[in-house]
TORPA-811938 format. One record per residue (C-alpha): x, y, z; residue in three letters. Coordinates in pm, whole numbers, padded with zeros to 5 digits, always signed. Layout:
XYZALA/...
END
This chain:
+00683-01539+01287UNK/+00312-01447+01262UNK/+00177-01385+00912UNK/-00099-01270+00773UNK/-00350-01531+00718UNK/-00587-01496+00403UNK/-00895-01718+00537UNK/-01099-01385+00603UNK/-01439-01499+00457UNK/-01665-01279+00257UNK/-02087-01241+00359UNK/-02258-01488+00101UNK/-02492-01347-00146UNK/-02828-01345-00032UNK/-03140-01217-00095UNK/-03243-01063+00226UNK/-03019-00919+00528UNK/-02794-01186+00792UNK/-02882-01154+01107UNK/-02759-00824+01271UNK/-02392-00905+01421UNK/-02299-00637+01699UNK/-01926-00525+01693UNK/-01866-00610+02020UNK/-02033-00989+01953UNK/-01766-00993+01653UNK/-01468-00930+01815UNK/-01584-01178+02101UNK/-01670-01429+01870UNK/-01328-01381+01677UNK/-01135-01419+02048UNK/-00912-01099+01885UNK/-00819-01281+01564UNK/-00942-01146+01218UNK/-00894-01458+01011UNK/-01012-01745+01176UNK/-00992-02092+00950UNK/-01296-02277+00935UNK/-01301-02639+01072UNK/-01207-02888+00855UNK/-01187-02624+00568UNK/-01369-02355+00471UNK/-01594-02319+00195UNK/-01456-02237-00128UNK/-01748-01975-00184UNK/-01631-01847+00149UNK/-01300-01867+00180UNK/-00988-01784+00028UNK/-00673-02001-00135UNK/-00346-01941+00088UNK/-00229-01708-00169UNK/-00533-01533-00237UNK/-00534-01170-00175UNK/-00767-01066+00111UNK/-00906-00708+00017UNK/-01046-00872-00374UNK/-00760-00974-00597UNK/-00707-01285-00666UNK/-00388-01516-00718UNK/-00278-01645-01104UNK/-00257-01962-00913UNK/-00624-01928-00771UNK/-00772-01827-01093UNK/-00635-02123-01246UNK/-00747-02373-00954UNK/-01124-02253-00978UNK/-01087-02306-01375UNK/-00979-02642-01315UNK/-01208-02721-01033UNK/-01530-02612-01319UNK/-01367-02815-01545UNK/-01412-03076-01252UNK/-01775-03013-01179UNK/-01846-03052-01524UNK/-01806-03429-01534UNK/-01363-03435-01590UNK/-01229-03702-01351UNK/-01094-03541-01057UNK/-00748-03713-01054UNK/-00667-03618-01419UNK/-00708-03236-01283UNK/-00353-03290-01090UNK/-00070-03111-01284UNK/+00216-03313-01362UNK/+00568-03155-01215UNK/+00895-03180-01391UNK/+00970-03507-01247UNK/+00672-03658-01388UNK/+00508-03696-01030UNK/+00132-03591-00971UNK/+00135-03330-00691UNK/-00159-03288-00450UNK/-00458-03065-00503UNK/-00379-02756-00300UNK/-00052-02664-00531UNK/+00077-02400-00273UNK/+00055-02628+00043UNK/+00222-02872-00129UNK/+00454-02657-00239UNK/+00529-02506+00095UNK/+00607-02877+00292UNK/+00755-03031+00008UNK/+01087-02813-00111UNK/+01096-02543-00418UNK/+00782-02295-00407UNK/+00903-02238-00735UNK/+00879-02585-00886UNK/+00504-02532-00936UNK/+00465-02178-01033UNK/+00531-02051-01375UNK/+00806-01937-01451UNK/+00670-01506-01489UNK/+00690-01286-01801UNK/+00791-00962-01784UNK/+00695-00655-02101UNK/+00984-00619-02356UNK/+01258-00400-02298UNK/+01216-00095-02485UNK/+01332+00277-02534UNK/+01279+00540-02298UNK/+00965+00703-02428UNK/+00976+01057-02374UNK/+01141+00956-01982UNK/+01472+01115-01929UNK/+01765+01053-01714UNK/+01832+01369-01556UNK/+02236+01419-01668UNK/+02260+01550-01307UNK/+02174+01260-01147UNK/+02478+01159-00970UNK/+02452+01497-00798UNK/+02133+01464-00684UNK/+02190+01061-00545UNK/+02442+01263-00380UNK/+02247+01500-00277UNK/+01855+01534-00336UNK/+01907+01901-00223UNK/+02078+01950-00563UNK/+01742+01904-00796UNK/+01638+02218-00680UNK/+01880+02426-00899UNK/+01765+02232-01169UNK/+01372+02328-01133UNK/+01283+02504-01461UNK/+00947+02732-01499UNK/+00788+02609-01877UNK/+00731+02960-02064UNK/+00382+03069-02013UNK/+00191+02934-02354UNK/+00069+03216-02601UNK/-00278+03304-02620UNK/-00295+03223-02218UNK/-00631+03318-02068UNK/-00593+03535-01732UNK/-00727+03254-01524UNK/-00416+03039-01700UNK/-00176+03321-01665UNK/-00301+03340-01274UNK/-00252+02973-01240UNK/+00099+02950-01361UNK/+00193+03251-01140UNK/+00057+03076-00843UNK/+00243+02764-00895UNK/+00550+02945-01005UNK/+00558+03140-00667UNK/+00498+02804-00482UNK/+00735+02626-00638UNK/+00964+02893-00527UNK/+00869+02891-00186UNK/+00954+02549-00122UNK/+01328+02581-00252UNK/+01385+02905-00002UNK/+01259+02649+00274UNK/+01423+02368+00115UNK/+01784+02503+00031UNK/+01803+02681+00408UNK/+02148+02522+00588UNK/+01845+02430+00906UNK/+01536+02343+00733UNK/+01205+02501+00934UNK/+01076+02183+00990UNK/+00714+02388+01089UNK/+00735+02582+00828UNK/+00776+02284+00553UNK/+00491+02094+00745UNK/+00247+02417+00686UNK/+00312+02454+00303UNK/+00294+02082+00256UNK/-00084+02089+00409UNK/-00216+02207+00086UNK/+00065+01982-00140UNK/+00377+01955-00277UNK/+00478+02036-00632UNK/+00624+01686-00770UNK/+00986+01859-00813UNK/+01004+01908-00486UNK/+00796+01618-00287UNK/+01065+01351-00323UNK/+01308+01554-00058UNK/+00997+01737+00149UNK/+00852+01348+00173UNK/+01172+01231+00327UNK/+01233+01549+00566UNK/+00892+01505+00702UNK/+00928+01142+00782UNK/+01250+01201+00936UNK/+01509+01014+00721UNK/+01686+01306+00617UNK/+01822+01551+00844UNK/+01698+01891+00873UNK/+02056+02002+00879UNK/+02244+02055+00498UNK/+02567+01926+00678UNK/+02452+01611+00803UNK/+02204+01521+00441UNK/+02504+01381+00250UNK/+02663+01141+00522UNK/+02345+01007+00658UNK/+02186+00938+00304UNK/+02547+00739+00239UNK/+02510+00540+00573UNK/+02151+00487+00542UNK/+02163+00330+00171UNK/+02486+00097+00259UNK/+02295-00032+00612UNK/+02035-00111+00396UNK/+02214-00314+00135UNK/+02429-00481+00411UNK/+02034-00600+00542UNK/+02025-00688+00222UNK/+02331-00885+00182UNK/+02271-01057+00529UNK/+01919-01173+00453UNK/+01963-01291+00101UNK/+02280-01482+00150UNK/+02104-01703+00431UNK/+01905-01870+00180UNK/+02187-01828-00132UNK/+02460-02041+00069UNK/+02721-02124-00231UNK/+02571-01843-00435UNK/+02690-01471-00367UNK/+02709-01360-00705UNK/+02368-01176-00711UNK/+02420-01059-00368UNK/+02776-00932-00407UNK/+02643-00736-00710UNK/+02459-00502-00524UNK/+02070-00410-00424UNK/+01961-00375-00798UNK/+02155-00727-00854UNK/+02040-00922-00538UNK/+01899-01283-00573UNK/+01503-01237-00618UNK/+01409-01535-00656UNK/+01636-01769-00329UNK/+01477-02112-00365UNK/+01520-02120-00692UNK/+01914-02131-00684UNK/+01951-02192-00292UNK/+01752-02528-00294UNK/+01500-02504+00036UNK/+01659-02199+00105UNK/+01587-02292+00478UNK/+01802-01942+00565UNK/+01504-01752+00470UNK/+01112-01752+00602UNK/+01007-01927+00350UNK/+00618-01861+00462UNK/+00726-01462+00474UNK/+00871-01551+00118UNK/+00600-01725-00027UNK/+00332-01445+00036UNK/+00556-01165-00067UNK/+00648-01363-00381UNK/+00310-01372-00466UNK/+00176-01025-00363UNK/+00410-00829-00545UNK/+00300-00911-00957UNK/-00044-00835-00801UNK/+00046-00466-00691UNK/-00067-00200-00961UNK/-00154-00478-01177UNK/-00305-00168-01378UNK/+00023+00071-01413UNK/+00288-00068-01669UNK/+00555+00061-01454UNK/+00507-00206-01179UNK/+00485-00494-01471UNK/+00832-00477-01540UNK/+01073-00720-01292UNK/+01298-00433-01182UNK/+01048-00294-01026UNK/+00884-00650-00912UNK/+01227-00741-00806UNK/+01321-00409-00589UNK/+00973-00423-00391UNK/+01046-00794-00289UNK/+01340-00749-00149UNK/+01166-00413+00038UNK/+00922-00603+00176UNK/+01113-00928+00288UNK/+01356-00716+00457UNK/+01148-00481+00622UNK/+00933-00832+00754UNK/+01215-01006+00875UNK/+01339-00690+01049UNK/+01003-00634+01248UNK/+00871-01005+01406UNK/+00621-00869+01592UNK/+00423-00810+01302UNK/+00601-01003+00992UNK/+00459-00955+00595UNK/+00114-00860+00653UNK/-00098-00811+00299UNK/-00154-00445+00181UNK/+00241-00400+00332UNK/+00276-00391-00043UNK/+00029-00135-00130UNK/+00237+00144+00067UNK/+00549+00129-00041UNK/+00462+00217-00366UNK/+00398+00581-00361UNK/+00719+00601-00184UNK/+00917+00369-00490UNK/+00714+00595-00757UNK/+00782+00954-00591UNK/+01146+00863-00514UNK/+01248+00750-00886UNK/+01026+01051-01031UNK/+01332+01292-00911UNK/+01586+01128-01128UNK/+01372+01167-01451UNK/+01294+01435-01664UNK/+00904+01376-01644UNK/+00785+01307-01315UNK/+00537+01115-01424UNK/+00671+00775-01426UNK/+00346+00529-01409UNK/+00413+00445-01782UNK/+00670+00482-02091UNK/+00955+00323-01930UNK/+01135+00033-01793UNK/+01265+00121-01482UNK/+01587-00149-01556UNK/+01684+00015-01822UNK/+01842+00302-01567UNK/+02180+00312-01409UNK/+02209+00037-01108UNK/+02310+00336-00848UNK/+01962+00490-00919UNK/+01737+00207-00866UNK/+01991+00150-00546UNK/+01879+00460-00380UNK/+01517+00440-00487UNK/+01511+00126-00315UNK/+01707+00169+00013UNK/+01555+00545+00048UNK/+01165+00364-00028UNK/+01250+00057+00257UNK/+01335+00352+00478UNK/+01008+00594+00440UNK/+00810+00294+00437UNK/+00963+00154+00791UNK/+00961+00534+00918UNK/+00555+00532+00819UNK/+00503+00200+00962UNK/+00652+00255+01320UNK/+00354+00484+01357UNK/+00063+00266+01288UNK/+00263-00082+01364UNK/-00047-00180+01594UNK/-00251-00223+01256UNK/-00053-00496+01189UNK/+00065-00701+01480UNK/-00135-01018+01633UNK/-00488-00973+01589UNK/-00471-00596+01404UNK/-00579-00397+01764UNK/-00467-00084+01581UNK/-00758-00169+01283UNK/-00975-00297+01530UNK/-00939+00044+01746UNK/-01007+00284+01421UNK/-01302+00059+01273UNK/-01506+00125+01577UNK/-01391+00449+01588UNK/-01531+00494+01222UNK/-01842+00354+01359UNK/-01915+00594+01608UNK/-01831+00874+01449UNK/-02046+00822+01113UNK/-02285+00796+01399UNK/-02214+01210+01514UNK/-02174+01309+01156UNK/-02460+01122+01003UNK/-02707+00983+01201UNK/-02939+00856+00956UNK/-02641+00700+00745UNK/-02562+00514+01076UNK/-02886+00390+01105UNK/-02958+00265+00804UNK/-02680+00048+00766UNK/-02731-00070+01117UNK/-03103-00182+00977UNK/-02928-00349+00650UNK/-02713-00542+00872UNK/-02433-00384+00760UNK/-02122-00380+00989UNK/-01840-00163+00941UNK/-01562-00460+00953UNK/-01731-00545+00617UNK/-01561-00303+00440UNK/-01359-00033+00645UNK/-01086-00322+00735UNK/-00967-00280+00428UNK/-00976+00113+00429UNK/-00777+00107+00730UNK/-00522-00196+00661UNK/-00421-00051+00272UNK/-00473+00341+00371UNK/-00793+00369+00063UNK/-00497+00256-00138UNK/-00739+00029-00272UNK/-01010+00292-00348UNK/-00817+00577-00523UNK/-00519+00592-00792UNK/-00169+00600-00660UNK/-00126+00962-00784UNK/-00456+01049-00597UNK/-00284+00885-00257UNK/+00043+01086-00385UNK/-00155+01395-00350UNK/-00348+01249-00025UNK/+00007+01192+00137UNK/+00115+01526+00132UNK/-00169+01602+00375UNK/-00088+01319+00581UNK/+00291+01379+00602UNK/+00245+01760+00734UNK/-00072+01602+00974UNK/+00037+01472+01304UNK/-00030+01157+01324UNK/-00162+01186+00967UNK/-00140+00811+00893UNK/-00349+00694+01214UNK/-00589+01023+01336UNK/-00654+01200+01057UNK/-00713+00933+00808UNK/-01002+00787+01053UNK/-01192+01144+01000UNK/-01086+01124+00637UNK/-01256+00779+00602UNK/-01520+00931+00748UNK/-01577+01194+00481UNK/-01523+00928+00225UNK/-01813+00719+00379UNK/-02041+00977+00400UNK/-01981+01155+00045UNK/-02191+00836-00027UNK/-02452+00854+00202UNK/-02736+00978-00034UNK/-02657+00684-00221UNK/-02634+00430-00003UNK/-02918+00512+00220UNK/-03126+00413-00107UNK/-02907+00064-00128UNK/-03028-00269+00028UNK/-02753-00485+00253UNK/-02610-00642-00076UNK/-02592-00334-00314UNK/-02452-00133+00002UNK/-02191-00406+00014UNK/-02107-00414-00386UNK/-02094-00056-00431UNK/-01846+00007-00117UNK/-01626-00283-00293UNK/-01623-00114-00603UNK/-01676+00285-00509UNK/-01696+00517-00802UNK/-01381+00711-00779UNK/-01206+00611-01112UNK/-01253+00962-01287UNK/-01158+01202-00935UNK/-00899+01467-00994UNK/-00679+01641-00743UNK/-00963+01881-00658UNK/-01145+01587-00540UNK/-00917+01463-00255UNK/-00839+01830-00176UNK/-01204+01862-00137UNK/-01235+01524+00070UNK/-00893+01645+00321UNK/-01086+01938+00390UNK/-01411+01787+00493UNK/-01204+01588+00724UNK/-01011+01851+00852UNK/-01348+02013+00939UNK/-01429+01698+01135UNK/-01154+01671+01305UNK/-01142+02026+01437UNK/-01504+01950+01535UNK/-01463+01611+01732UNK/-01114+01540+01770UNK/-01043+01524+02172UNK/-01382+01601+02245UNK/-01611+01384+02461UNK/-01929+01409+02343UNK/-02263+01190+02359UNK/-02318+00951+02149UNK/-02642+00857+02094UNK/-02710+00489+02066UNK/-02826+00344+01722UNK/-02982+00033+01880UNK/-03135+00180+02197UNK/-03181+00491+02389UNK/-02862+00443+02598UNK/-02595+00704+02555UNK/-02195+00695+02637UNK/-01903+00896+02659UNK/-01677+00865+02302UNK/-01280+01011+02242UNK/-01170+01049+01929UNK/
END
C-alpha cells in the first residue's frame, strides 16, 4: 500500500539564486513522483528522517538523532551514540528502520506523557446530551440568546441583533422535516454560528440526511459501521487480546504492537507514520495534548487509510480531520470553544464515540472529492500548483515575474498549501471559519481554494516583490498570519470569490513570463 514518503528535500541556503528550474523540467525530472530518495542516501541537510514531517515539523525522534549526531561531530565516539534497548543489545543508527524490520516499533520509542487529568474548567457537559447524540437536531431548542450587556453602544446593540436574527434563521432552516439543502448552502457562504455548524457541517457534506425521519437511523447505522471497521481492523493485529476492542471506539487498542507482538494483522508502515504524526498535530492547542484525543485521531486515520489503498496515510491526512473532531465535540459542551480547559477523557465514552465515528465520516466525505491530491504521485496537487502558477500570472503580473527572476518555483511552497488546505498557515478556528465557505462552495475544497490561495499569495506581493530568492522562501514558510481575526479570512474568501467570478471557466491569454509566446489557460 503506497505511503507517503518524507524524502522531499528542501533548496539549500545560499547566497545567490539556483538555477531557474521550469515546472514542466520538474515534473519530468521527478518521472511523476514528489519524493524521490537520493542515491545511496540523501543528505542530512537535505533530506528528511523517515518520520520526519514533510511541510516543517520535525519528529521527537529526529530532534533527538541530530542532538546526538552534534554530540558526534564534536569528537564523542560514534559507536557509544547507539542507545541501548531493554535487552541490553545496541540497535543500529537509523532507530526507526530498525525498528520497522526488526519487531516492536514501540520498543524504541518512549513511552509518551500525556497533561494531568484535571477538572472541567469552565467546559460543561450539556445535561441534554444524550438527546442530542440522538439527535443533533435537538441542540437547537437549547440555543440561548445572552441578555444584551448594560451600557451597550448602538453599534453593540446592532451587532447582537444581527447575530440574534441569524442564529434564528438557521434553526427555521435547520428544524424543517426536508431541509432546503440551497437554502442552507446560501446562509452558510457568509458562516455559521458555532451552535449551529456542527449539524449544517454534516448536512452539507452529506452524512446526514436532509430528511428529519431518516437523521436518527442513519446517524445509529453510520456510528456502529464505523466501530465494527473499527473492531475488524484493530483485532487483526490484537489476536488473543479483544478486551480494548470489545470495549468500544473510545476503549479500542491504540497502541497494537505493543500488546499484539508484530502485530503483522495491521500495516505496520501505515501504523508507524500515523503513530508518529498524530502527537505532532496542534502541538500548540492543549486540547490535542491529551491521549483521548491522540488516541481517537489514530484510530481515524488508520481506518480511513486502510479503507482507501489507492492512496493509504498520506501526511497532512492528519491536519483535516481536526476541525471536524473540534467542531463535532463543541456541540456537546456548554462553551464551544473547546481548544483549551479540558480533557476531552474526562467525558462520557458515548460522546467521544460519536465525535469520532461522525469526524472519520466528514473527513472520508471531504476526501472523496480531492482523493487525486493524494494518490501515486499527488496529480491532483500537481494539477492546482500549476494552476496557482498561471493564475498569479493574470492577477499579478509583476508578482509572477519576479519570483520567476528569484528562481522561485511555486512547488517550493504551494505543495504544502494545497496538500494541508493552509492548515498550516492559519489557526484551526480561522480554517473553522474558512470551512464554512468551502462547505456551501461547490467544489469548495478543490476550485475555490486554488483562487483562495491565490488571494493569499498575492496579499503578499508588495512584500515579497522587495524579498530576494531566500527571504521570499523564509517568509512564505513562516507567513505573518498569527494575529488575523475572522474579518481577515472573510476579507481573503471574498477576494477569491472575486477571482473566481472573473476567471473561473474562462479561456483567456496568458501571457508568457519567460518569452513572448502566449496559450490558451482553463481554470
Amino acid at each position: 500500500m503506497p505511503i507517503s514518503s518524507s524524502s522531499t528535500t528542501s533548496p539549500k541556503t545560499t547566497t545567490s539564486p539556483p538555477p531557474r528550474r521550469t515546472y514542466t523540467g520538474f515534473l519530468s525530472d521527478t518521472d511523476n513522483a514528489w519524493g524521490a530518495v537520493a542515491e545511496n542516501g540523501a543528505s542530512e541537510q537535505l533530506g528528511y528522517d523517515e518520520d520526519e514531517d514533510e511541510f516543517g515539523l520535525p519528529s521527537i525522534s529526529s530532534m533527538r538523532r541530530k542532538d546526538q549526531r552534534i554530540a558526534n561531530k564534536k569528537g564523542k565516539d560514534a559507536g557509544s551514540a547507539r542507545p541501548e534497548l531493554r535487552n541490553g543489545n545496541s540497535a543500529p543508527g537509523n532507530l526507526a528502520t530498525w525498528a520497522m524490520d526488526n519487531g516492536d516499533v514501540a520498543e524504541v520509542r518512549a513511552i509518551p506523557s500525556y497533561p494531568s487529568a484535571k477538572a472541567i474548567e469552565g467546559k460543561i457537559l450539556r445535561p441534554q446530551y444524550k438527546d442530542i447524540l440522538r439527535d443533533p437536531a435537538n441542540s437547537l431548542h437549547l440555543i440561548s440568546h445572552p441578555p444584551v450587556p448594560p451600557g451597550a453602544t448602538s453599534k453593540e446593540l446592532e451587532a447582537h441583533s444581527a447575530r440574534t436574527g441569524r442564529i434564528n434563521k438557521f434553526k427555521k432552516v435547520l428544524q424543517a422535516s426536508s431541509i432546503n439543502l440551497p437554502e442552507l448552502r446560501d446562509s452558510a457562504w457568509s458562516g455559521l454560528p458555532s451552535e449551529v455548524r456542527a449539524m449544517s457541517w454534516q448536512i452539507l457534506l452529506g452524512y446526514l440526511p436532509t430528511s428529519s425521519e431518516r437523521r436518527v437511523a442513519t446517524l445509529e447505522r453510520k456510528r456502529k459501521e464505523y466501530l465494527d471497521g473499527v473492531r475488524q481492523a484493530f483485532e487483526r493485529g490484537t489476536a488473543g487480546s479483544t478486551g480494548p476492542v470489545e470495549a468500544g471506539i473510545a476503549g479500542a487498542g491504540s497502541a497494537p504492537f505493543a500488546k499484539g507482538g508484530r502485530g503483522r494483522g495491521l500495516d505496520e508502515a501505515i501504523w508507524h507514520q500515523v503513530s508518529i504524526d498524530v502527537p505532532r498535530t496542534n502541538p500548540h492547542l492543549e486540547l490535542y495534548s491529551y491521549e483521548a484525543t491522540q488516541r481517537s485521531l489514530e484510530r481515524i486515520l488508520y481506518v480511513w487509510a486502510i479503507r482507501h489503498p489507492a492512496s493509504g496515510y498520506v501526511q497532512g491526512i492528519n491536519d483535516l480531520v481536526t476541525p471536524f473532531w473540534q467542531v463535532f465535540l463543541g456541540q456537546y459542551i456548554t462553551d464551544p470553544d473547546v481548544e483549551s480547559g479540558m480533557d476531552p477523557g474526562q467525558l462520557p465514552k458515548p460522546v467521544l464515540d460519536a465525535v469520532e465515528a461522525d469526524s472519520f465520516w466528514c473527513l472520508t466525505k471531504l476526501l472523496d472529492g480531492i482523493q487525486d491530491n493524494y494518490i501515486h504521485a499527488q496529480p491532483g496537487i500537481q494539477r492546482q500548483v500549476s494552476a496557482l502558477r498561471d493564475l498569479t500570472a493574470r492577477i499579478d503580473g509583476a508578482l509572477a515575474k519576479h519570483m520567476e527572476n528569484e528562481g522561485v518555483e511555486f512547488i517550493q511552497f504551494s505543495f504544502r498549501w494545497m496538500n494541508c488546505l493552509l492548515m498550516r498557515e492559519l489557526s484551526v478556528k480561522n480554517i473553522i471559519r474558512m470551512w464554512d465557505t468551502y462547505l456551501a462552495e461547490e467544489n469548495g475544497f478543490s476550485a475555490f481554494h486554488l483562487y483562495v490561495c491565490a488571494a493569499f499569495l498575492v496579499k503578499w506581493s508588495e512584500k515579497l516583490q522587495r524579498m530576494d530568492f531566500q527571504e521570499v522562501m523564509m517568509f512564505l514558510q513562516a507567513l505573518p498570519t498569527r494575529g488575523w481575526t475572522e474579518k481577515d479570512i472573510e476579507l481573503l474568501l471574498s477576494e477569491a470569490f472575486i477571482w473566481q467570478s472573473l476567471f473561473k471557466g474562462s479561456k483567456a491569454h496568458v501571457r508568457q513570463t519567460s518569452g513572448g509566446n502566449s496559450g490558451v489557460l482553463n481554470l
